[in-house]
C-alpha positions in Angstrom: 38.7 -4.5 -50.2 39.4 -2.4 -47.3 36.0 -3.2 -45.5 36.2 -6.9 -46.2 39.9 -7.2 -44.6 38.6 -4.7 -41.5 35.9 -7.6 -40.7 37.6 -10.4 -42.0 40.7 -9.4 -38.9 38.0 -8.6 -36.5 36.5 -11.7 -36.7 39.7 -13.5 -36.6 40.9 -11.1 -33.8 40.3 -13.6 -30.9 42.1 -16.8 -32.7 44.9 -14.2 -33.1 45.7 -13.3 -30.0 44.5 -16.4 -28.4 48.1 -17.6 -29.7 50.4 -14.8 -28.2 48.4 -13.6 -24.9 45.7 -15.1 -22.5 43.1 -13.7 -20.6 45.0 -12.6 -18.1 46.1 -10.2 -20.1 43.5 -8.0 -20.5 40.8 -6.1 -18.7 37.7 -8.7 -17.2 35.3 -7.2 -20.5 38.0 -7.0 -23.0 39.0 -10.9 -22.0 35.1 -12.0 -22.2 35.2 -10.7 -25.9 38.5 -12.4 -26.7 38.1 -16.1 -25.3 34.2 -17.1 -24.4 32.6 -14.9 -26.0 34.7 -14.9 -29.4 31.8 -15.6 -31.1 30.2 -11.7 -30.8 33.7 -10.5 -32.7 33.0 -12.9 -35.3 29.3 -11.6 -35.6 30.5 -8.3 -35.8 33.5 -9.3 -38.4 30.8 -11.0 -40.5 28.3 -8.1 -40.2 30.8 -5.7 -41.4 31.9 -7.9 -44.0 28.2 -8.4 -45.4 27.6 -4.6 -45.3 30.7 -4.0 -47.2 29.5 -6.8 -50.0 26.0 -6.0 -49.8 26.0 -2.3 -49.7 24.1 -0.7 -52.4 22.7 -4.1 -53.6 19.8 -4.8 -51.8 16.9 -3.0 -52.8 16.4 -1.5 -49.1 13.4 0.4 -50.5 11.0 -2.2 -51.5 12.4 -4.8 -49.3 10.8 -2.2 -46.7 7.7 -2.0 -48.8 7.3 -5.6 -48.6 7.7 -5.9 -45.2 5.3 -3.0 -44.6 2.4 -4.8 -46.3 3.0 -7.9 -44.5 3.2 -6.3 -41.2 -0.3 -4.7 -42.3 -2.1 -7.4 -42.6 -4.8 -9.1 -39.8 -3.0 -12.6 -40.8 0.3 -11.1 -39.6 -1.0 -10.4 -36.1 -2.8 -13.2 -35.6 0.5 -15.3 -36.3 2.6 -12.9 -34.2 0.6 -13.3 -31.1 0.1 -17.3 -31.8 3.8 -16.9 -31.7 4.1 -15.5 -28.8 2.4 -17.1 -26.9 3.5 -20.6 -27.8 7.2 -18.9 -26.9 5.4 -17.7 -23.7 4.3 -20.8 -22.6 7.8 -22.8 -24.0 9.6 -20.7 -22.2 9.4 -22.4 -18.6 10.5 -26.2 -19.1 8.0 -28.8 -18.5 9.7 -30.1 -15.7 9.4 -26.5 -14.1 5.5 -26.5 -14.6 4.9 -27.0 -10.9 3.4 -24.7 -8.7 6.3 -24.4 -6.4 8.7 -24.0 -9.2 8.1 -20.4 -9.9 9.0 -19.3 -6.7 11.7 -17.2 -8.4 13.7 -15.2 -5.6 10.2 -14.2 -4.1 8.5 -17.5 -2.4 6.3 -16.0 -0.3 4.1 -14.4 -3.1 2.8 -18.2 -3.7 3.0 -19.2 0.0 0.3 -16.2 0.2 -1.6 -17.6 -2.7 -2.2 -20.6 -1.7 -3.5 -19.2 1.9 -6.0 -17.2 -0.4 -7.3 -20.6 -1.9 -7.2 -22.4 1.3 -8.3 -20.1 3.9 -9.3 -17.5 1.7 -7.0 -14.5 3.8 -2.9 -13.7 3.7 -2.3 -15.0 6.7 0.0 -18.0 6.2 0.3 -19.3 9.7 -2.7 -21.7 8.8 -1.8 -25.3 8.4 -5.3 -26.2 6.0 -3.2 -28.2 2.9 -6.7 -28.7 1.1 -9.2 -26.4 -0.5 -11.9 -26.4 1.2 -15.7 -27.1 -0.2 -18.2 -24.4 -0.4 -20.1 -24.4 3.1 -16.2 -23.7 4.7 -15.5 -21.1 2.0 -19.1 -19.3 2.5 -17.8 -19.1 5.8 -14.4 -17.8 5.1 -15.7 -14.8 3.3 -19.0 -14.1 6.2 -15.5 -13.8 8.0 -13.7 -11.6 5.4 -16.7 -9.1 5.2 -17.2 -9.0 9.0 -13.2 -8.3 9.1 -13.6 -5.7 6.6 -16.5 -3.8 8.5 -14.9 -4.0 11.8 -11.5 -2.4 9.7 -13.6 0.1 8.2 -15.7 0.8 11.4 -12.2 1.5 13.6 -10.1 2.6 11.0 -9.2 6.1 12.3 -10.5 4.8 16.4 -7.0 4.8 18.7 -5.5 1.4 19.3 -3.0 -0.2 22.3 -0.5 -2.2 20.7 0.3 -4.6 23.6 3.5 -4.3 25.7 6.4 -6.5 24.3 4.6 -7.3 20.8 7.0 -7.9 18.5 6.3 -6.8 14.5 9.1 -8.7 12.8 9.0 -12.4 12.8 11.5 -12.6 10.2 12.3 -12.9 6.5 10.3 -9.6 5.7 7.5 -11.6 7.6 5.2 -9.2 10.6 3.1 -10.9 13.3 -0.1 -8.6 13.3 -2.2 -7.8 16.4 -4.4 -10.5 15.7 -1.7 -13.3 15.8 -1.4 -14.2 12.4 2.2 -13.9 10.0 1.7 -12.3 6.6 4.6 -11.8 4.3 5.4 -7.7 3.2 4.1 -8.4 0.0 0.9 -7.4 -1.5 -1.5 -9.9 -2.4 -2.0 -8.7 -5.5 -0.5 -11.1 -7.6 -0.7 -13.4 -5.4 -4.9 -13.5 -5.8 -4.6 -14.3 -9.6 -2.1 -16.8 -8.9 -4.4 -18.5 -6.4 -7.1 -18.2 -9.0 -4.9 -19.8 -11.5 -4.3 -22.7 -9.2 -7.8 -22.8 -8.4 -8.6 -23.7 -12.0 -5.4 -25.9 -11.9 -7.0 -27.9 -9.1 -10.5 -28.3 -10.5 -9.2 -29.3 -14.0 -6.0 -31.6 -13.1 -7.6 -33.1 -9.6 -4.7 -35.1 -7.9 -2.2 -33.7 -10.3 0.1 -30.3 -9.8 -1.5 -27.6 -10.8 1.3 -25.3 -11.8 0.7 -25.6 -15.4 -2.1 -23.2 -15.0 0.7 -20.6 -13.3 2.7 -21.1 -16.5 -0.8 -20.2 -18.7 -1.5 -17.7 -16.4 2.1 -15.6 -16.8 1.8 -16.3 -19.8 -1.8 -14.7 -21.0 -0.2 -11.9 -18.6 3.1 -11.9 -21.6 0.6 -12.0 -24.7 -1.9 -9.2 -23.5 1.1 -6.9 -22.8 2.2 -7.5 -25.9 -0.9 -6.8 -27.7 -1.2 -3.3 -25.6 2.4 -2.8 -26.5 1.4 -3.7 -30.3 -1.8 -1.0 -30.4 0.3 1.8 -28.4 2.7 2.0 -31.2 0.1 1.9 -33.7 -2.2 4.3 -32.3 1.2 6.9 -31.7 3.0 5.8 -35.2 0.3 4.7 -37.7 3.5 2.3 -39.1 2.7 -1.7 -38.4 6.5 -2.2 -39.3 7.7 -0.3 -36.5 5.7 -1.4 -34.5 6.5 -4.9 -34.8 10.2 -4.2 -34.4 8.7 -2.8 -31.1 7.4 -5.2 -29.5 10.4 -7.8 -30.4 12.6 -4.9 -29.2 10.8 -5.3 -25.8 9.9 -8.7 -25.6 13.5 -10.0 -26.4 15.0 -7.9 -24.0 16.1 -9.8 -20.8 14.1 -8.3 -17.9 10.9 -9.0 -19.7 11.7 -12.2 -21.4 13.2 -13.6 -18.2 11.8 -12.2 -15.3 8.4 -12.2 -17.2 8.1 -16.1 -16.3 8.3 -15.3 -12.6 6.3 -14.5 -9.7 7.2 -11.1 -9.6 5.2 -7.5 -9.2 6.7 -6.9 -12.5 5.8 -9.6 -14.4 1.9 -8.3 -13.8 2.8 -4.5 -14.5 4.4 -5.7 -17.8 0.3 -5.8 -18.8 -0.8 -2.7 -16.6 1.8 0.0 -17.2 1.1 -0.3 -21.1 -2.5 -1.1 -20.3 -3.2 2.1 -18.8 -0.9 4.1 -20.3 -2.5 3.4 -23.7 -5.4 4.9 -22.2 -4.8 7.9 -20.3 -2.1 9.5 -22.2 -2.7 12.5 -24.3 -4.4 11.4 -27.5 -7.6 11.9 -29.5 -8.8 8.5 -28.4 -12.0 8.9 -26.0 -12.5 7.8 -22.7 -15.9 6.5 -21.7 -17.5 6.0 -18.7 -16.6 2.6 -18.6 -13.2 2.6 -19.5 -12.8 5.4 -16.6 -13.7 3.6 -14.4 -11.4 1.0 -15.3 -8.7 2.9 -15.6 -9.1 4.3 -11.4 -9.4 0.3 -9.9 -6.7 -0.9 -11.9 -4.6 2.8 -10.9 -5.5 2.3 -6.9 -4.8 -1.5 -7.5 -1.0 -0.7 -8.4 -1.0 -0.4 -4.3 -2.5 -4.2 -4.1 0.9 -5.5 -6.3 3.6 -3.8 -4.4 3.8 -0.4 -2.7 6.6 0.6 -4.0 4.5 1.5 -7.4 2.8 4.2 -5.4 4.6 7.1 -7.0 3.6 5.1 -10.4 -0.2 5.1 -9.6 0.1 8.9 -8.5 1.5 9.6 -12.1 -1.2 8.0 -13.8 -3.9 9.5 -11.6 -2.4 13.0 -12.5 -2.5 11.9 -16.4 -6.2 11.0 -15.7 -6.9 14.1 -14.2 -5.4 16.7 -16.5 -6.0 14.6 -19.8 -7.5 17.2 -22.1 -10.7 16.7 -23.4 -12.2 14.3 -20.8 -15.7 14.7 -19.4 -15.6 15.5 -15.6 -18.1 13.0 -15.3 -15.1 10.2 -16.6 -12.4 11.9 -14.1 -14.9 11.4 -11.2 -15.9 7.8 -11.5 -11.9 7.7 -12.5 -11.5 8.8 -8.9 -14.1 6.9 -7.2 -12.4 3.6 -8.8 -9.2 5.0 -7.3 -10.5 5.5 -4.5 -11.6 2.6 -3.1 -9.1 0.4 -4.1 -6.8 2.9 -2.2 -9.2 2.5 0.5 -9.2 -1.3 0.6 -5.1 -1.6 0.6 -5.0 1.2 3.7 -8.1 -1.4 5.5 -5.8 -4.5 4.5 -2.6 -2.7 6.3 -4.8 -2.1 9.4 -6.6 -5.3 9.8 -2.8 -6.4 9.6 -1.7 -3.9 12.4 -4.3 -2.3 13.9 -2.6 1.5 13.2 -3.4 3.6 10.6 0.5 4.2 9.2 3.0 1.7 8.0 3.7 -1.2 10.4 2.1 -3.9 9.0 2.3 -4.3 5.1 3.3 -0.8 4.4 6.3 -1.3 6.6 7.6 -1.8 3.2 6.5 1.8 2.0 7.9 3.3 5.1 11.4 2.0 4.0 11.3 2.8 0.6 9.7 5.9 0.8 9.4 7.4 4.2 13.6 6.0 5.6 14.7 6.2 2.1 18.3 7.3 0.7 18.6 11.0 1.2 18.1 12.0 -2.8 21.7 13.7 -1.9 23.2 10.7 -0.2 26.1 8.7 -2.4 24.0 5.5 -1.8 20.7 7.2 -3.9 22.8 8.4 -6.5 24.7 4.9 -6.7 20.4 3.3 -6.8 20.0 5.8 -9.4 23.2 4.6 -11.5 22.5 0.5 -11.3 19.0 0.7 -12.5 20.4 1.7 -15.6 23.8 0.3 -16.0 25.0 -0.8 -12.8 26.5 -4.7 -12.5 24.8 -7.8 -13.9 21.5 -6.0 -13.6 21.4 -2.8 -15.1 18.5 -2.3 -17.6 21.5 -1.3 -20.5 23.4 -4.1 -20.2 20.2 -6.7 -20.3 19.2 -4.8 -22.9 21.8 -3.0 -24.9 19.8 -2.1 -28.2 17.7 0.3 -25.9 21.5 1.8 -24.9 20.4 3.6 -28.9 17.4 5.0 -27.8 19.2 7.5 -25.0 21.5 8.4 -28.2 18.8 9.8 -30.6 19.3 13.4 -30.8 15.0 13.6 -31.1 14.8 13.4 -27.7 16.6 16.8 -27.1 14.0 18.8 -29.2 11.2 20.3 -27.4 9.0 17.2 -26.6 5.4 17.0 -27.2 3.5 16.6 -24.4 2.8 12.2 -24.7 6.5 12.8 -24.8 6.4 14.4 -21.7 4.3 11.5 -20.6 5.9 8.5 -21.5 9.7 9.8 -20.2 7.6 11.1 -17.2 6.5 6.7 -16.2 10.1 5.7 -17.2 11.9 8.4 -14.6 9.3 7.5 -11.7 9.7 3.8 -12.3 13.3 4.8 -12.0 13.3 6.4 -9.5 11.3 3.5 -7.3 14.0 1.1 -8.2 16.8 3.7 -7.0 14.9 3.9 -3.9 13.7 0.2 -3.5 17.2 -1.1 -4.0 20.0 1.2 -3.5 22.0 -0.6 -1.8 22.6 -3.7 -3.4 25.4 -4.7 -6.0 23.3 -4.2 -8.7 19.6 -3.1 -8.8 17.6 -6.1 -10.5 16.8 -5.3 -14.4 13.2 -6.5 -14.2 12.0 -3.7 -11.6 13.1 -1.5 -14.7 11.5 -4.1 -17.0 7.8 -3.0 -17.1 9.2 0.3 -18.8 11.1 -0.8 -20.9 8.9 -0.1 -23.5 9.7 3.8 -23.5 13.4 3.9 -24.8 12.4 0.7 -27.1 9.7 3.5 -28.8 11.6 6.3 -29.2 14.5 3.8 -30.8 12.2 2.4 -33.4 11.1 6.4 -34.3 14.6 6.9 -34.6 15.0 4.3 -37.0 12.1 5.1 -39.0 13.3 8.5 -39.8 16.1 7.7 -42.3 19.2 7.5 -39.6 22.9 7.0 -41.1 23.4 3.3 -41.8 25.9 3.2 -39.1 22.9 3.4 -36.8 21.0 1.2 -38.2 24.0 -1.4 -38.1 24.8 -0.8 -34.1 20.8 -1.1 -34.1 21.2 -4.8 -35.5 24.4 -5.1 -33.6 23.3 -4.9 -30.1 19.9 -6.5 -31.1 22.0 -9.5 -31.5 23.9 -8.7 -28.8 21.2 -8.1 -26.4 19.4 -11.7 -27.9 22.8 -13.5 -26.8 22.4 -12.2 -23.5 18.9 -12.9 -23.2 19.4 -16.5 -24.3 22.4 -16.9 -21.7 20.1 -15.1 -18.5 17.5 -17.2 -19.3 20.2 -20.1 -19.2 21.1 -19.1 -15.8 17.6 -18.8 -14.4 16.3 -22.2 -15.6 19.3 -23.8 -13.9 18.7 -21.7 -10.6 15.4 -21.8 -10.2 14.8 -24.9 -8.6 16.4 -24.2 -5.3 13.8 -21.8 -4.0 11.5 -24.8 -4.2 12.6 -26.4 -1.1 11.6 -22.8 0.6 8.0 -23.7 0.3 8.6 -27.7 1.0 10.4 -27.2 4.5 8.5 -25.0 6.6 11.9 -24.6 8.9 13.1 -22.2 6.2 9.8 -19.7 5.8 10.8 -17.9 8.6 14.3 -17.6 9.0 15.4 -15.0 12.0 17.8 -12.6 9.8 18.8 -11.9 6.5 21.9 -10.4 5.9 21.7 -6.5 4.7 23.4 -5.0 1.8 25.6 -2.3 3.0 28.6 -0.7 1.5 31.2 1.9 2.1 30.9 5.2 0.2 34.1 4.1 -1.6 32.2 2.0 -3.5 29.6 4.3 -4.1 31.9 6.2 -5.7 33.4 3.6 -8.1 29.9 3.7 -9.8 29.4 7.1 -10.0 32.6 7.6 -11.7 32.0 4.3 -13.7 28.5 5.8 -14.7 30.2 9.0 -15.6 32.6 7.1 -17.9 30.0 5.3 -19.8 27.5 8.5 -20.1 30.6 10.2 -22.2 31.1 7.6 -24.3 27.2 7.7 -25.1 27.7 11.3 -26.1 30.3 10.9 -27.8 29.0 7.9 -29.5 25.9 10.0 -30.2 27.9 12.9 -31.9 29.7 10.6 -34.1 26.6 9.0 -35.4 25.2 12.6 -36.0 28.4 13.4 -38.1 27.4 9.8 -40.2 24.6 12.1 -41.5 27.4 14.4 -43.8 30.3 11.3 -44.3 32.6 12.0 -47.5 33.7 8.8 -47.6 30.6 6.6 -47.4 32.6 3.5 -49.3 34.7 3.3 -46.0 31.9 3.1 -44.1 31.7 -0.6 -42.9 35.3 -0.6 -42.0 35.1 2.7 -39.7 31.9 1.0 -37.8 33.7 -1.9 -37.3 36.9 -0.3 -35.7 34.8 2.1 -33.9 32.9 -0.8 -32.1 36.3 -2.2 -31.1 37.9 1.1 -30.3 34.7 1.6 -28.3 34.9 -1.7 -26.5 38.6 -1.3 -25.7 38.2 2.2 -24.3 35.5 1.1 -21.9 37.3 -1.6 -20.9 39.9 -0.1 -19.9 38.2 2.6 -18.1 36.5 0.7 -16.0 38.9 -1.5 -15.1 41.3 1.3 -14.3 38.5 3.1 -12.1 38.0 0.1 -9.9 37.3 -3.8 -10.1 34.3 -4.4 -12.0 
């Protein structure tokens, strides 16, 4: 009776004190849970009330059995990936299945694509609004291979830069030597999209070819999945686990929302699992082939944005110490690397004429090269909202995955794909401390194409017989995360459509300025010691679950995970409101 009263108040917590109080009254978090988002008390109520009525009655057991089997069988994947990618494609409305609608904050990736399909270069200063037939596009790439040899011919000759030339023409926008404006993006992505629209064009002739985007991100969304899908089966052996795995990841915000977009993320949610599948440690052979493979689509993490550098050096170091691999594999593994290394560095000097960053690369120079001091306040502060900082942090997109930095498996000695996987989710990390340190809160989807690593080490956790109070916070902040997920994607649909007017009116390509993102070391400060805050409650959250393991009272249980979650919630709410405004 004592756990059905606990959840039975919870749940009628907010009506309560609706009543006597308002939101005023309480901390910003504490005020969301009370009054609009009353509903996540009453979930948590009703989940405590069901585990106190349920407990002991359900045949956990075989129910796991059962679903085990299932998740076995061909039939099951096959539907799951059908499903998927129906949800894939549904996700973007049909009104939104124009070309210039997925524009998401970054435009200029599909003003560069359709340059490649028109004049079949990034240079977007051309005005051609037509693809042209085959005799112009024969000549376009005579063009692009006489570019390409001059580039290659002078690449390492001196060059003037003339007196008074000017490199920025605005909204991260260079004029190169030769006169033309290309946008500090890669035209990586950009190249499949103009593919994409290519198709779009010969297939729906006089009609938008956008629909073809949408197909396109979302064949990107169902092969990651799949990649996702064999990783955990290839590391776990357990089809259960590993479906949880990929809903895990795929129902997580960055992914589910940002995936839609035309984003550098959106195509490494595909490549990091891709080639991490293949070149970790693991008894699975790598041909010839598949080594080759494995270098272009390494060097071609440069091609989709250069701040994945320091990702394509980690995988070329996995490449090249992967135990038993042929050196005849690492070597065409390094030719493959290579030259698409090669290509990008002839790209950034047909853009600028110099061998160093200041054409495309200016980009890299920032990011890298006139990066945060790794002892400044502002890296620290990067460091800090890639995880957990403002609207954007990975945790709060995704709280379930909050779990997986809680299991007490990852402090034993790690094997060495241990070593591995952690190794892609701190460099990724890193890259979006450095790429966006400044900023109120470090976007959730450049975290988004790792995801996948604290997701994997949750769903280990939970196969390994945790306390059930684990597995409840597990379905908790699923549910949680879900809600946010489903109120992101909300916000996006209905935000979207502004950015289409950037392609329409050429007056706004190129605007003069954008305003920067700088802050005083005061605020720096707040986060740190917000961060702090929310690191101790983790570890003490994670010692409490370990003590779950050796409860005397397990009949209480449902009531004590209850008020824990609300003593939780009201302690961090508090906190951070006393440490600074949120």
């Amino acid at each position: 009776m004592i756990n059905v009263g606990v959840g039975l108040l919870i749940a009628a917590l907010p009506y309560l004190i609706s009543g006597v109080a308002s939101a005023a009254d309480f901390p910003s978090t504490l005020s969301f849970l009370l009054f609009p988002g009353r509903g996540l008390l009453v979930l948590l109520g009703g989940l405590v009330v069901l585990w106190a009525a349920l407990r002991d009655r359900v045949p956990t057991d075989r129910l796991g059995l059962s679903l085990e089997f299932l998740t076995s069988r061909r039939g099951f994947s096959l539907t799951a990936f059908a499903i998927i990618a129906i949800i894939a494609f549904a996700r973007v409305p049909q009104e939104e299945k124009e070309a210039e609608a997925f524009g998401g904050d970054e435009p200029k990736y599909l003003r560069i694509a359709y340059s490649l399909l028109r004049d079949t270069d990034a240079d977007v200063s051309g005005g051609r609004t037509e693809t042209p037939g085959p005799s112009v596009r024969m000549q376009q790439v005579w063009n692009l291979l006489v570019v390409g040899r001059d580039s290659a011919a002078d690449l390492f000759k001196p060059v003037e830069i003339p007196d008074g030339h000017v490199w920025n023409a605005g909204n991260w926008t260079v004029r190169g030597l030769n006169g033309g404006l290309y946008h500090l993006q890669p035209p990586g992505l950009p190249a499949l999209v103009a593919a994409a629209l290519a198709i779009g064009e010969g297939a729906l002739p006089n009609r938008d070819p956008g629909i073809y985007v949408a197909a396109l991100l979302s064949l990107i969304w169902l092969l990651g999945a799949r990649e996702l899908w064999r990783l955990s089966l290839e590391a776990t052996n357990d089809s259960l686990g590993s479906a949880i795995f990929v809903a895990l990841v795929l129902l997580s915000a960055p992914v589910f929302v940002g995936g839609y977009q035309l984003f550098p993320e959106s195509l490494s949610l595909l490549l990091f699992p891709w080639l991490f599948r293949r070149l970790r440690t693991s008894d699975r052979p790598l041909s010839l082939m598949t080594g080759l493979v494995c270098g272009l689509l390494t060097g071609s993490l440069l091609w989709v944005h250069p701040k994945l550098t320091i990702v394509a050096a980690l995988f070329a170091v996995m490449a090249w110490l992967r135990p038993r691999t042929s050196g005849r594999v690492k070597l065409l593994f390094t030719l493959g690397l290579t030259l698409t290394t090669l290509t990008s560095l002839l790209y950034c000097f047909h853009i600028s004429g110099l061998f160093r960053p200041e054409g495309l690369y200016i980009r890299q120079a920032e990011e890298y090269v006139g990066s945060p001091n790794p002892l400044s306040l502002r890296f620290a502060a990067g460091l800090v909202k890639s995880l957990a900082g403002g609207r954007d942090g990975l945790l709060v997109f995704a709280p379930v995955l909050v779990l997986a930095f809680m299991t007490p498996m990852v402090l034993k000695r790690p094997a060495r794909s241990t070593i591995e996987m952690w190794s892609l989710f701190l460099v990724v990390w890193l890259t979006s401390a450095v790429h966006d340190g400044a900023s109120l809160g470090s976007p959730a989807r450049l975290m988004a194409p790792a995801a996948f690593v604290p997701a994997f080490f949750l769903t280990r956790a939970l196969r390994e017989h945790p306390p059930a109070s684990f597995k409840m916070a597990a379905v908790f902040l699923f549910l949680l995360g879900t809600q946010i997920t489903e109120t992101v994607w909300g916000d996006w649909r209905r935000n979207v459509n502004p950015y289409r007017t950037m392609f329409a009116n050429p007056s706004t390509n190129f605007e003069a300025s954008l305003p920067g993102n700088s802050f005083a070391e005061d605020g720096y400060r707040a986060d740190l010691r917000k961060a702090g805050l929310v690191l101790v409650t983790l570890l003490i959250l994670a010692a409490g679950f370990g003590r779950a393991r050796a409860d005397t009272r397990p009949d209480l249980a449902p009531a004590r995970f209850g008020t824990g979650v609300m003593a939780t919630l009201a302690f961090l709410a508090y906190g951070l409101h006393w440490l600074g405004p949120p």
